[in-house]
N, C-alpha and C positions, 0 to 999 in steps of 0.2 A: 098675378099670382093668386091661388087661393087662399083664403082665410086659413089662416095656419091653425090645424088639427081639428077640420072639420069633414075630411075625408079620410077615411080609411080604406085600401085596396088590397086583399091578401088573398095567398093562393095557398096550395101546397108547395111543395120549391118542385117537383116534377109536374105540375104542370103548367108551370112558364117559365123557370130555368133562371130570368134575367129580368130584371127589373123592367126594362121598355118591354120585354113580351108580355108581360102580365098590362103593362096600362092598356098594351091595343087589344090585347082580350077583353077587357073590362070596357071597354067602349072608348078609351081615352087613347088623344096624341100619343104616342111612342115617343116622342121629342119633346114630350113633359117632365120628362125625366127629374128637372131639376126642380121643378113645383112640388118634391114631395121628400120626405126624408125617408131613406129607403132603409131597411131591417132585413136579416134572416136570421130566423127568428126560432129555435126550438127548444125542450128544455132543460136545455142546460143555460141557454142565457141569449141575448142577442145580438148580433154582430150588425151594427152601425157601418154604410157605407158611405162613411163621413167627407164629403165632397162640397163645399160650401161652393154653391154658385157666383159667379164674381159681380153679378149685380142685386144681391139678394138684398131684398129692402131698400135700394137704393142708396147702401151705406158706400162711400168712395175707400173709405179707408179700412186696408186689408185684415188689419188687427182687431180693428171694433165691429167691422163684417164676422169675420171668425168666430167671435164673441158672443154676437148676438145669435148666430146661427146655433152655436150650441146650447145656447141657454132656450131656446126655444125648440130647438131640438129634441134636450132631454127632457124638456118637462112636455113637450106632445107623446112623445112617445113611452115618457113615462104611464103616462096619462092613457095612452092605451093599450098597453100590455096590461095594465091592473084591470082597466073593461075586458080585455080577454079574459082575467085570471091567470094571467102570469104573472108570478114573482119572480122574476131573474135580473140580474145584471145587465148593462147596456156596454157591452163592449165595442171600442173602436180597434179594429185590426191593426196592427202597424202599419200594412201597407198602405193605410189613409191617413196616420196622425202626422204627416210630413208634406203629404202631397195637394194641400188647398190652397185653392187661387185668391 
C-alpha cells in the first residue's frame, strides 16, 4: 500500500466518470482502487466513497479496521482539500456508512 496521503490523483468527474478510470488514465493499476481514498468532490462539500478495504493495514479485526481507516481517512483528505482550498464537509453518502467489510 502506499504511504497514506502522499498521492493525490484528481480529474474533473467528466473525464473519468469512475474512480478506476481515472487511476488507469493517470498511469495507475485500475485494480488499485482500494490503495486510495476516493472523493467527489465539488463545492458544496465532498462525498466519501467510504469502502474500507478488508485487509487495510493488516488490522484482522473489523471494528478497529473501520476505525483506523477513518481516522486516517479524514485527516488525508482533510489535509488535502485545504491544499486545494477547499473548505467543505467530508460527507459519507448513506449508501456506504453500512456497507464496509
Amino acid at each position: 500500500m502506499r504511504e497514506v496521503g502522499k498521492t493525490a490523483i484528481i480529474s474533473q468527474i467528466d473525464e473519468s466518470m469512475e474512480h478506476h478510470i481515472l487511476l488507469a488514465k493517470a498511469g495507475f493499476p485500475s485494480t488499485d482502487i482500494d490503495k486510495y481514498f476516493r472523493i467527489v468532490l465539488d463545492e458544496d462539500g465532498a462525498d466519501w466513497t467510504f469502502v474500507c478495504p478488508p485487509d487495510y493495514k493488516g488490522i484482522s479485526d473489523k471494528q478497529r479496521r473501520i476505525t483506523a481507516f477513518y481516522k486516517d481517512g479524514f485527516a488525508v483528505i482533510s489535509d488535502a482539500l485545504s491544499e486545494l482550498g477547499f473548505m467543505v464537509g467530508i460527507n459519507i453518502p448513506k449508501r456506504y456508512q453500512h456497507s464496509n467489510t
